[in-house]
Structures are given as structure tokens and as C-alpha cells.
C-alpha positions in Angstrom: -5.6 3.5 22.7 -2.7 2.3 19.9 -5.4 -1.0 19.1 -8.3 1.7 18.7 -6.1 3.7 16.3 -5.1 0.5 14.5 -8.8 -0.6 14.5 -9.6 2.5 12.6 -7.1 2.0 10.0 -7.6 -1.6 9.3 -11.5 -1.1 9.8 -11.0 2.1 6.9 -8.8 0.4 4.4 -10.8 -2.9 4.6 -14.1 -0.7 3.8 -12.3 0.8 0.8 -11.1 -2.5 -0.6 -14.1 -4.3 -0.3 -15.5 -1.8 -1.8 -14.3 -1.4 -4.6 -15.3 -5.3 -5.5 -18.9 -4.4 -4.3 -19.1 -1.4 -6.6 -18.0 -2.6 -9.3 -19.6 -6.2 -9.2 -23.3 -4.2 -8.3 -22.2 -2.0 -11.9 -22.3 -5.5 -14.0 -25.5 -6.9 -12.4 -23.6 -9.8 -10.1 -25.8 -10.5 -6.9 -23.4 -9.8 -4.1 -25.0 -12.0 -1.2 -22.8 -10.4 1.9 -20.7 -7.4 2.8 -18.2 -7.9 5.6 -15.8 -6.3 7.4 -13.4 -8.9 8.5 -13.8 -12.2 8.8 -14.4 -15.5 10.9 -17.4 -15.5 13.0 -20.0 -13.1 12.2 -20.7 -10.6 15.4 -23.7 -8.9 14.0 -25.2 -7.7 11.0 -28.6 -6.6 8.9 -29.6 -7.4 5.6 -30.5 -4.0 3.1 -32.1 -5.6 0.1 -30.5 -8.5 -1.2 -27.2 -8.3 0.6 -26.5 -9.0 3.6 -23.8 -6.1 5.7 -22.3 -7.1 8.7 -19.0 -7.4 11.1 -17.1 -10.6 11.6 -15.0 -11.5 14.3 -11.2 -10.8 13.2 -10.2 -7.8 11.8 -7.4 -8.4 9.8 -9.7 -8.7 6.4 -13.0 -8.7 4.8 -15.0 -10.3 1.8 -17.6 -9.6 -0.3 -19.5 -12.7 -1.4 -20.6 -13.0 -4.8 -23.7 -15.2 -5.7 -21.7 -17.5 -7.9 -18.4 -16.9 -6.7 -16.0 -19.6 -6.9 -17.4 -21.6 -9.7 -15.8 -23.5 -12.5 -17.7 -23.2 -16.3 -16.8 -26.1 -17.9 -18.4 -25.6 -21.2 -22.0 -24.5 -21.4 -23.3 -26.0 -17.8 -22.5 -24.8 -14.5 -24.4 -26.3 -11.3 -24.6 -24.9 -8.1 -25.9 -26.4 -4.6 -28.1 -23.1 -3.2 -27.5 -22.4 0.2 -30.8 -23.8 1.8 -29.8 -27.2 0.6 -26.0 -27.4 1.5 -26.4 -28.5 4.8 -28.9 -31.3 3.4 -26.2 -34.5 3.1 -28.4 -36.0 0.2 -28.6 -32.4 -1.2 -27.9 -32.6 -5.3 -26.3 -29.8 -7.4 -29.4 -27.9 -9.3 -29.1 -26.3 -13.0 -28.9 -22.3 -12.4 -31.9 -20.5 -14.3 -31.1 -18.0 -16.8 -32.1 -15.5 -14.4 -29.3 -16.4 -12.3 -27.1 -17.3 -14.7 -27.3 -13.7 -15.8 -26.6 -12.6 -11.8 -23.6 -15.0 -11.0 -20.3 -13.9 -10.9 -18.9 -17.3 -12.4 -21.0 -16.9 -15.6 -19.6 -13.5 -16.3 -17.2 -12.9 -19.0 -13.0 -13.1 -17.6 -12.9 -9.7 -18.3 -15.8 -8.6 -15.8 -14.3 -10.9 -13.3 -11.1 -9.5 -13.7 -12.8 -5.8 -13.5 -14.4 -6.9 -9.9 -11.3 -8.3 -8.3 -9.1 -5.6 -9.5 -11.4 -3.3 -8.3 -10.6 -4.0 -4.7 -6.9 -3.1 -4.5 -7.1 -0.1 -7.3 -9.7 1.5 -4.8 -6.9 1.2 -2.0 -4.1 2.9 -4.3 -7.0 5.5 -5.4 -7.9 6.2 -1.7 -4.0 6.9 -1.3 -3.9 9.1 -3.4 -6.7 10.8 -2.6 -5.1 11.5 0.8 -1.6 12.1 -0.6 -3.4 15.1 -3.2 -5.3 16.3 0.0 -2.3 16.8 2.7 -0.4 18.5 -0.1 -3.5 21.2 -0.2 -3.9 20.8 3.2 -0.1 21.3 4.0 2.4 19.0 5.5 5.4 19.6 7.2 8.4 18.8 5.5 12.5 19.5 6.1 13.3 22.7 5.0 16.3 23.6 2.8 18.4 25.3 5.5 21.9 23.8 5.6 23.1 22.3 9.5 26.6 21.0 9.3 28.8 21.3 6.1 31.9 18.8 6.3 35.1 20.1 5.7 36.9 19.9 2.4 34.1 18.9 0.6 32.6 20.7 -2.4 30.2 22.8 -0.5 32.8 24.0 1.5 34.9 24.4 -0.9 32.2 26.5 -2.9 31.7 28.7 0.6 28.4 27.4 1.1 28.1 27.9 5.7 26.2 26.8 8.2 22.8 28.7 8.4 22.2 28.9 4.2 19.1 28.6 3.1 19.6 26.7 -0.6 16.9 27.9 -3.3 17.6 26.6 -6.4 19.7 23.5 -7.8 20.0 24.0 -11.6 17.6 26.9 -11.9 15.1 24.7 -10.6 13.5 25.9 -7.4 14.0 23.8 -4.1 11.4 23.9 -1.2 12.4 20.9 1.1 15.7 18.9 1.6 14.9 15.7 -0.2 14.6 18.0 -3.4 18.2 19.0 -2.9 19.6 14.7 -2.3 16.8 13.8 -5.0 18.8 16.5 -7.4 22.2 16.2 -6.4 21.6 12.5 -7.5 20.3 12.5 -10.7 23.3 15.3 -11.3 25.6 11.8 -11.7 28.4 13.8 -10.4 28.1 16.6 -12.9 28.5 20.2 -11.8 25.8 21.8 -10.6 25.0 25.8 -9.7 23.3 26.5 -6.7 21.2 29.8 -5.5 21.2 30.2 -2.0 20.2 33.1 0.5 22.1 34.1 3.4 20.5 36.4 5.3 19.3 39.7 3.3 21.7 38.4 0.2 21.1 36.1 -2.1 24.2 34.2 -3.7 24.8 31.6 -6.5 27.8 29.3 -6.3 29.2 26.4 -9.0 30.2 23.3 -7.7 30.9 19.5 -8.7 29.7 16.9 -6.5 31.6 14.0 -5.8 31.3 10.4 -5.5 31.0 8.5 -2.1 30.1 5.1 -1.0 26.9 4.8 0.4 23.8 2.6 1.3 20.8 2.5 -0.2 17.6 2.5 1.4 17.3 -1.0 1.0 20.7 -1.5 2.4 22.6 -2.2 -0.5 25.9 -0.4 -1.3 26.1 1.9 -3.9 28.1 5.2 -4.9 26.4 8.1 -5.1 27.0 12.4 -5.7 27.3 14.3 -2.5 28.0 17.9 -2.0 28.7 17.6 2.0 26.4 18.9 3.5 23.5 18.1 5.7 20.2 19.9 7.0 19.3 21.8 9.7 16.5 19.9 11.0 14.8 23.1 10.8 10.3 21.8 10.0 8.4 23.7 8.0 4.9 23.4 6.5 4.1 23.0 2.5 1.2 23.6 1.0 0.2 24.1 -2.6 -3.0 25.0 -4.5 -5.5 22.4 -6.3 -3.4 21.7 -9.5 0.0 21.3 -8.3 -1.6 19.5 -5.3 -2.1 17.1 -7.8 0.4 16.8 -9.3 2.6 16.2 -6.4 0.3 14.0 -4.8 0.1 11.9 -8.1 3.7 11.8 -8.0 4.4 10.8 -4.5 1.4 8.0 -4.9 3.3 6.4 -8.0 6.9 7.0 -5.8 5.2 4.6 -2.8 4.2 2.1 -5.3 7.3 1.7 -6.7 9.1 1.6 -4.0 6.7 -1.5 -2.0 7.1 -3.2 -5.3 10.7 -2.9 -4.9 10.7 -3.6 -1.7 8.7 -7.1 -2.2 11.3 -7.9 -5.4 14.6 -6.9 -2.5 12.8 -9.0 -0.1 12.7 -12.0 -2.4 16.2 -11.4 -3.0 17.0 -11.7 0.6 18.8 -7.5 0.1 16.6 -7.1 2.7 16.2 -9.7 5.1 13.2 -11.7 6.3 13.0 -10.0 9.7 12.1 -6.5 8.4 8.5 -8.0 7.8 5.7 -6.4 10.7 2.8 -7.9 11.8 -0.4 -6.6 13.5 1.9 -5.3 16.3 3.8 -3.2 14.0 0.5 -1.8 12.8 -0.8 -0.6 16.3 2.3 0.4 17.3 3.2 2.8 14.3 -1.0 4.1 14.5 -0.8 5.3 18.0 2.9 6.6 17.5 1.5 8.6 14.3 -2.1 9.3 16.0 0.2 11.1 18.4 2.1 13.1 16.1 -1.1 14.6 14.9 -3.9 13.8 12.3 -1.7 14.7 8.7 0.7 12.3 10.1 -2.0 9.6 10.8 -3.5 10.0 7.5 0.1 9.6 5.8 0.4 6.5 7.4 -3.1 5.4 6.7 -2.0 6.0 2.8 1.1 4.2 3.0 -0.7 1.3 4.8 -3.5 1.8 1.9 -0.7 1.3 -1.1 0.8 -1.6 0.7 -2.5 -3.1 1.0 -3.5 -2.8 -2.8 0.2 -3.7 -3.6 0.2 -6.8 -1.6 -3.6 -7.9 -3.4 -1.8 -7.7 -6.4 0.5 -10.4 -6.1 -0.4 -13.5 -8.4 -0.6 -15.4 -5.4 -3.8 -17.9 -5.1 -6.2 -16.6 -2.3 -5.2 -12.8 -2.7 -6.7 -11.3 -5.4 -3.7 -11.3 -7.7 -4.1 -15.1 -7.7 -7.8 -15.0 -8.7 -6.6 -12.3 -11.5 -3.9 -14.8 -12.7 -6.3 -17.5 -13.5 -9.1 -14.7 -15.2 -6.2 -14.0 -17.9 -5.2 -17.0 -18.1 -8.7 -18.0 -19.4 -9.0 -14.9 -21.4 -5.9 -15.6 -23.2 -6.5 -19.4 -23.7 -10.1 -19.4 -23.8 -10.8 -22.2 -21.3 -10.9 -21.4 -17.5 -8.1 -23.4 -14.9 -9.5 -26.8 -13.3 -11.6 -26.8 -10.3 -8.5 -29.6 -9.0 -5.9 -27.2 -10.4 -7.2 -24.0 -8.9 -7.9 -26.0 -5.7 -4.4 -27.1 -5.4 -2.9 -23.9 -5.9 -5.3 -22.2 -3.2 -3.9 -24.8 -0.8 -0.3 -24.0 -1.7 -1.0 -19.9 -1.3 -2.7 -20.3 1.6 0.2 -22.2 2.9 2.7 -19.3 2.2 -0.2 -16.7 3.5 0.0 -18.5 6.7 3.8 -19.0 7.0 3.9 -15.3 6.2 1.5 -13.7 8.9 3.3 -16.7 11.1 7.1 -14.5 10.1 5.4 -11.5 10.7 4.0 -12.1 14.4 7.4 -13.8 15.0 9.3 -10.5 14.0 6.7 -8.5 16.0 7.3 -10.5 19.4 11.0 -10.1 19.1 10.8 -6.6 17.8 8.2 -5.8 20.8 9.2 -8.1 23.4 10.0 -5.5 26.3 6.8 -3.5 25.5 5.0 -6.7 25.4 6.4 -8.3 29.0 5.9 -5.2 30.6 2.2 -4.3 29.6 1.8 -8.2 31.1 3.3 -7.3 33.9 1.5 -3.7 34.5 -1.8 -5.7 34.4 
């Protein structure tokens, strides 16, 4: 049931990225020749006016293929073999008609081309969001502000703030769930703060100054940082807000996830956080049946966060991923004169190369990480 649930995600996010390249590539007249969802092999398919849709073999990616796609315009000319004679061994490059010159995605302007390939992972950070703005209408439950244990001789205690408080306000500004109260608390840089809280029937507001205690990040990294001593109740609530501050929040928490997988990727090239933190496929399955059983908001938060780390990932000015392709688009927009075909051909050899020695890391991590689920479903069969 965990692959089916992974299926789904993969099968969703794919959809949405490709996408975004057909879209956008259909919206400057480029002649997009197939649609699929994954790649490899193709399993079936059926052809809807010029393009043709259908469902490759491995599921871990998709393409949309672009009549012209992968050509080099040196100067004026550009030749292309059509697909009915590449099999031919005499076969001999043709001249492109202005008719297709005007459909192929080689003979449009950088600037289009770089509008088509971004399109694919800004459609994945836009379908993120979209979910993000709609479980925030929706509701989602969050960690209320009710206080659990508060450690002796800190300032909380010190304040009088007990076990059972209910904290309101930091600052005047209200406070609905607990990562409000750290998120506050932290950007106070140890000044003091007042605090409005509600014990029972009685509402009480107390002045404290936090102070400073080592810490980790949550990259790992040690840091100081303002604590008041205290920590929550555990107590799960649900949060819900109308259409504008839906959006809002949702906006907010989309930029939040970006930044932090961009951070992530810059620790992780740092070695901060090491290598074997990277998942694979098995991670994937794993954490879309564990979230498929925690219920459908939770499914659709991890389909979002899978969704940003997606168009994050694209992003990256590595040749084969889109970023790459976007890398040599400005580069020919700046210097007016596109990358050589040997160049470009290189460098794909040299990304595909680290794409491979990546997804090679990650199923590594995942067979150590899983290795006693894996030996025992083996042995259940």
C-alpha cells in the first residue's frame, strides 16, 4: 500500500512539472511532440492531435519532448534529421522550413526557452503553495500554546509562569501554536519580553528576560539561542483561518520551505549535514504510507514538501536538470552566442555523472536506513 501512496505522489508532482513546460511551450507556439509520465520504456499511450501522451516504464521522472529540443543555432542555419529518417544510416541532416523554424523550440528566442524550462519547477513551488494556502483554510492541526514542563530556576519560573498555562500573547502579539512562542522568543535576542497568559478563568501578564543557552540548530550546528524554560504540553489542536489570512500564512510557510531546502542543499555541500541524511525512493514510500496513515491534511503536507523539493532540486545549474539547461539560456542571452554543441555535451556527461552517483548515495542511505524492514518483508514472502 506505502508504493501505491508513493506512486500517487511521484505520479502527481511529475504531472505538475511537466506541465508546466507543456503549458507554457503550447503558449509560444513550440510543437511539443510527446507528453510522459516517467520515463524509459514506453507502457502505453495515444496520440490527441499532434502530441503524443503516454506512460513510460520508471516512475521516478517525466519529459516533455519539444520538436526542436536539443539543438544548437549556430548563426542563421540550424539542421535537423526528422524522426522518419534517423534510423536510415545514410540519412542526411535536412534544412527546417520556416514553418518549422517558427514551431521549434531551438529557434526560439533564450528568453522563451528559459520561460519553458522554468516553467516546470515554478509549477511545483506554485502547486505547494496552493496546498499550503488550502490546509490553512481547511485547518491543520498544530501544537497548541499550553505550557507542559517548566524547568526550575529559569525565567519562566522565575516569572510564575506553571504547568497547565495557556500563553496568549508574546509582545502584544497574539500566539496561537507553540512554534510562534520559540519563533518569538528568538528573534527577542535575549531582550525582555511580556507575556499574556490565561490560567483558568484569569488572564495574567508577566515580564521576563530570556536567557541564553547552547543549543543545536536544525541542521545540527551549535548555536546560542534565548530560552525562557519552558516546554509544551503536547496538547493538538486544529487551525484554521479564513481566505486572506489563509493566504498569507500559506505564502509564508511556502517561502519558509524554500528557504530552508535551499539551505539545506548549501549545509549539505558544507558537509554540516552529512552525506547520509540524503533519501532515496524508499524514503519516499516509506514517509507516503506513514503520512497516508496519519490522515489526508497530513498526506497533502508531505505532498507539498516533496513538491518544493522537487522544483528546488530542478533549479540547480546542474546540466541535465533544468537548472543546467537555464544556465546555458542566460548564458546566451547575456553573451549573445549560445554554448557549443561539444561543450554542452561534455557538461551533460559530467551532470549526469553526479545525477547518478547521487540517486546511487541515496539508495545506499535507504538500504542501510531500511535494512530490517527490507530483510523482513523478504522474508515474510
Amino acid at each position: 500500500m506505502m508504493l501505491i501512496y508513493a506512486i500517487i505522489v511521484l505520479g502527481i508532482l511529475i504531472f505538475v512539472h511537466e506541465l508546466g513546460h507543456f503549458l507554457v511551450a503550447k503558449f509560444f507556439n513550440v510543437k511539443v511532440e510527446k507528453f510522459s509520465l516517467g520515463f524509459g520504456p514506453k507502457l502505453f499511450g495515444k496520440t490527441f492531435g499532434e502530441t503524443e501522451y503516454l506512460v513510460s516504464a520508471f516512475p521516478l521522472g517525466g519529459y516533455v519532448k519539444m520538436f526542436g529540443e536539443g539543438g544548437v543555432i549556430e548563426g542563421e542555419e540550424k539542421k535537423q534529421v526528422p524522426e522518419s529518417e534517423k534510423d536510415l544510416p545514410e540519412a542526411l541532416p535536412v534544412e527546417l522550413t520556416e514553418e518549422e523554424k517558427a514551431r521549434s523550440f531551438a529557434h526560439k528566442p533564450p528568453q522563451v526557452r528559459i520561460a519553458i524550462v522554468m516553467a516546470g519547477p515554478l509549477f511545483n513551488l506554485v502547486f505547494a503553495w496552493i496546498v499550503f494556502v488550502l490546509l490553512f483554510m481547511i485547518g491543520i492541526p498544530t501544537i497548541t500554546t499550553k505550557v507542559g514542563d517548566v524547568m526550575a530556576g529559569k525565567p519562566a519560573a522565575r516569572a510564575g509562569i506553571i504547568k497547565g498555562d495557556v500563553i496568549t500573547a508574546i509582545n502584544g502579539r497574539s500566539v496561537k501554536e507553540w512554534d510562534e512562542i520559540s519563533d518569538t522568543i528568538t528573534k527577542s535576542k535575549g531582550a525582555p519580553v511580556t507575556v499574556n497568559l490565561r490560567r483558568g478563568a484569569t488572564e495574567l501578564q508577566l515580564s521576563l528576560t530570556p536567557e541564553s543557552q547552547d543549543a543545536k540548530s536544525i541542521f545540527g550546528e551549535a548555536i546560542k539561542r534565548p530560552i525562557i524554560g519552558v516546554t509544551s504540553a503536547g496538547e493538538v489542536g486544529t487551525e484554521r483561518h479564513p481566505p486572506v489570512q489563509a493566504f498569507l500564512k500559506g505564502s509564508r510557510y511556502t517561502w519558509k520551505m524554500i528557504d530552508l531546502t535551499f539551505m539545506s542543499l548549501v549545509k549539505l555541500a558544507q558537509r554540516v549535514v552529512p552525506l547520509d541524511n540524503i533519501g532515496g525512493p524508499l524514503m519516499i514510500v516509506k514517509m507516503a504510507g506513514d503520512t497516508a496513515r496519519a490522515g489526508g491534511m497530513s498526506f497533502l503536507a508531505f505532498m507539498a514538501l516533496i513538491s518544493i523539493n522537487l522544483g528546488v532540486l530542478n533549479l540547480l545549474p546542474v546540466p541535465v536538470l533544468d537548472g543546467g539547461h537555464l544556465f546555458f539560456y542566460f548564458w546566451e542571452l547575456i553573451f549573445r552566442k549560445p554554448v557549443s554543441q561539444k561543450t554542452r555535451e561534455y557538461a551533460q556527461q559530467v551532470g549526469l555523472f553526479l545525477l547518478l552517483s547521487l540517486m546511487v548515495l541515496a539508495f545506499y542511505n535507504d538500504i542501510v536506513r531500511y535494512y530490517k524492514d527490507i530483510m523482513k518483508f523478504f522474508i515474510s514472502r
